[in-house]
N, C-alpha and C positions, 0 to 999 in steps of 0.2 A: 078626352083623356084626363082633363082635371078633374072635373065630377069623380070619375072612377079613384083617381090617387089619393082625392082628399079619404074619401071612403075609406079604400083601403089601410089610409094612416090609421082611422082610427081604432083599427082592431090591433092594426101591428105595432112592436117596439123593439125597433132594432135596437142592438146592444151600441151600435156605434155612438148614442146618446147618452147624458151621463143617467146615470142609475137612479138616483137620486133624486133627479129631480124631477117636481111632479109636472103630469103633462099640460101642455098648453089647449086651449081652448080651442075649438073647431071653427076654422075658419069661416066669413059667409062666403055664399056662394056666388064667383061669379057674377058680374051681370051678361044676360044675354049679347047684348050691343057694346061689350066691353072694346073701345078705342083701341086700335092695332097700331099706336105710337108707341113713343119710347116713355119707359118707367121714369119718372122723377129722378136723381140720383138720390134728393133725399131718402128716398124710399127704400132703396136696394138693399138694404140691411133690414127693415122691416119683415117678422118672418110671417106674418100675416100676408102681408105681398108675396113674401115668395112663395107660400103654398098656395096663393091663387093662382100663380103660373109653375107651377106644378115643379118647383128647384127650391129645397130650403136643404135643411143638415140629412133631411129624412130622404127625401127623392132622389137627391147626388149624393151620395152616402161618399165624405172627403175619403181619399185614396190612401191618404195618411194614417188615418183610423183605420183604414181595413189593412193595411202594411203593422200596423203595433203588434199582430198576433205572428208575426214573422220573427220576430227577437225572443220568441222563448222556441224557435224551430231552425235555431241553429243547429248545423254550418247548413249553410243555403246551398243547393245545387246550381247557382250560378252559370258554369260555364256549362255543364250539360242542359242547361234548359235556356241557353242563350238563342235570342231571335235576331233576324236578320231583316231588315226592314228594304223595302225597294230602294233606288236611291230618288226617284221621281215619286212626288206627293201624289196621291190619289184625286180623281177632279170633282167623285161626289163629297157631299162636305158629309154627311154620315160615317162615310168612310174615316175622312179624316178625322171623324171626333171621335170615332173609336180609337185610328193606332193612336191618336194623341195620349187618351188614356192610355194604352199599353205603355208609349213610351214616358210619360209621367212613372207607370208603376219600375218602368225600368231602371229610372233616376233612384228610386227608394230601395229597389235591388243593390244593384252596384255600391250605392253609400253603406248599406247594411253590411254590404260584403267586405266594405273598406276598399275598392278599386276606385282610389280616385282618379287612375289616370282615363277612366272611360268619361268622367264627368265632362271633358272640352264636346268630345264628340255629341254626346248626348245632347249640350247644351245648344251646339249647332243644329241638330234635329230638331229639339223644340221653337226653334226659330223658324224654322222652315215651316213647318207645318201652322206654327201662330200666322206666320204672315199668308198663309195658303186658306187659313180659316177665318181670315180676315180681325183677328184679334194681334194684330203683331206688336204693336205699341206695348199691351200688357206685357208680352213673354219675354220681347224683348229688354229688359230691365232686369226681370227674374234670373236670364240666361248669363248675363253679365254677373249676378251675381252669385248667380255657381260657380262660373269662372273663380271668381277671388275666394270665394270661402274652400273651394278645393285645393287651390293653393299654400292656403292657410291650415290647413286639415282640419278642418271648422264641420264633423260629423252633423251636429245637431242643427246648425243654421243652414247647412245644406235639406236638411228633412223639411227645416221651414220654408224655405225658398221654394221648395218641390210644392210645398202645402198651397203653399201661396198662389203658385203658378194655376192649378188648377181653380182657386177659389177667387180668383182674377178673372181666368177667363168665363167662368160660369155667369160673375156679374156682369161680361160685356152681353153673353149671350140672354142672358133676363131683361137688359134693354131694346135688343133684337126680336125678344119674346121667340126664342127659337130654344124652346126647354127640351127637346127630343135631342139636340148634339149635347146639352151639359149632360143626360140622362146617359148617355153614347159616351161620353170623358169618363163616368164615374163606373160604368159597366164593363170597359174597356180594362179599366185598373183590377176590377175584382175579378175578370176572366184570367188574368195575367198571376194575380197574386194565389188565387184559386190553384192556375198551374202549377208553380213554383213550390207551394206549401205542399200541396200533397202527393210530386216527387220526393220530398225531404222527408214525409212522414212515411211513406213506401219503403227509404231507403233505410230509415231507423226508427221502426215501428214504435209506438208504447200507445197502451189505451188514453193516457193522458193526451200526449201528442195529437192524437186522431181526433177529438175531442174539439182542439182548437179550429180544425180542417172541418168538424161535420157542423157546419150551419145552418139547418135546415132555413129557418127563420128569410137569411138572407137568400138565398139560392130562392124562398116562394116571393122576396120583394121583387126579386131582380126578373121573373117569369114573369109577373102583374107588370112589372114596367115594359118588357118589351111585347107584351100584349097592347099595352097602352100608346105605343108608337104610333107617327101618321101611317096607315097601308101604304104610302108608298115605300117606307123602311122596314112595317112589320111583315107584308107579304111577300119580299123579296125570298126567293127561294131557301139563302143562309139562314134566314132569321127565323125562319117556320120550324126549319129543324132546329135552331138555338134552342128557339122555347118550349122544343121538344124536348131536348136535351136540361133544359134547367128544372124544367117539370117531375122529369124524373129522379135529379140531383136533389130536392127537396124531398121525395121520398124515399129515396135512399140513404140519407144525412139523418134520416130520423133513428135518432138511439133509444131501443126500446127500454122502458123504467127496469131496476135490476141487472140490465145489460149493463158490458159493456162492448164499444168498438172494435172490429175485428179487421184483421191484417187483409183479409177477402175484400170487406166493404171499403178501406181503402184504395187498395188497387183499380178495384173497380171505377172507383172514383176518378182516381188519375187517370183513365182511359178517359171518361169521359172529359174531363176538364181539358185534356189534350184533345181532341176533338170539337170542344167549344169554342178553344184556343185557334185554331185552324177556319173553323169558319167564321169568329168575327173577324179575322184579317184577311177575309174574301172582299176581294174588291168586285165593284160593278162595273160591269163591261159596258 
């Protein structure tokens, strides 16, 4: 899987990076016999490390970056596209790191929408699930302070907290060297935010609008990643169809030059996303 991600980075440039600035150097590869310990902490910010284990800005693309393109796609369908989560945590940890993601992108709904009163509940979820994914140390700090900053109507440091959460537990998980659940945190978010954006653009159409929702770019990252998962996540019945379903979302997001985005290729879109949406929150039996 890293050999293929690193490759892959370097044809693609997802927008979630800044614009500007020029790209960095191709990692080496690999050693065969690479030590299955834990990374230095020095290290974990090193982004040459992290695309050796296949987790940097590029391969968990932050939640929070893919949530910016939700503030020019107001008013959010919030309560109509509200999920309902089991109350017992799931006992695969894939599982887990998917709704974890869902429920991160949840946190950035809700703030976005201004309902601080869901943020206590919320914040109790990501605790559960932190401490179910064996990262609970981290979330729980984070969680505490959602609590206070919702209190305070503190918009902005609540989006940071949310950032943080995720970009906390990716680091415990790059020590574990288990890059398939942060890949699962960050896929999780963009199935979620995917849904939400392209009911709202459904609901009040403009080619502008559609425009933000049609990312071919990400929809071909996020099909290479869960191709690149271990077989025991990528051959799981859900996930064959996913990356059936995002394979297609990449060619259907594609706007042709002279076009533009049409009220059809949305909708259509939304089916699919709700259907994406539904089988990553397929648990394993």
């Amino acid at each position: 899987m890293k050999h293929r991600i690193v490759t892959f980075l370097s044809v693609l440039c997802l927008p979630l990076a800044a614009q500007n600035e020029a790209p960095a150097p191709a990692p080496p590869a690999p050693a065969e016999n690479a030590s299955p310990g834990g990374v230095p902490a020095d290290l974990l910010d090193d982004p040459h490390v992290l695309e050796e284990l296949a987790v940097n800005e590029f391969t968990a693309p932050s939640i929070a970056k893919l949530f910016d393109t939700l503030q020019f796609l107001m008013p959010l369908p919030v309560a109509e596209t509200e999920r309902k989560y089991p109350p017992s945590t799931p006992r695969e940890r894939a599982d887990l790191a998917m709704e974890l993601g869902f429920l991160i992108a949840d946190g950035f709904l809700v703030v976005q929408a201004g309902q601080m009163e869901k943020v206590e509940a919320l914040a109790a979820d990501l605790t559960r699930y932190g401490k179910a994914l064996g990262v609970g140390d981290r979330v729980n700090s984070h969680a505490a302070s959602l609590l206070e900053s919702s209190k305070k109507q503190e918009v902005e440091q609540l989006k940071k907290e949310l950032a943080s959460t995720q970009r906390d537990v990716v680091r415990e998980l790059i020590t574990l060297r288990d890059a398939d659940l942060a890949h699962l945190i960050s896929l999780g978010g963009w199935i979620r935010a995917l849904e939400v954006s392209t009911v709202a653009v459904d609901k009040q159409f403009s080619p502008e609008r559609a425009r933000k929702v049609m990312r071919e770019d990400i929809a071909d990252y996020y099909t290479e990643s869960v191709a690149g998962l271990e077989p025991r996540i990528s051959e799981r019945p859900n996930y064959t169809q996913m990356r059936d379903i995002l394979s297609g979302l990449r060619h259907a997001m594609v706007i042709e030059d002279g076009k533009e985005p049409t009220k059809e290729q949305i909708s259509e879109i939304r089916k699919q996303a709700a259907k994406l949406a539904e089988l990553a929150l397929q648990r394993q039996k």
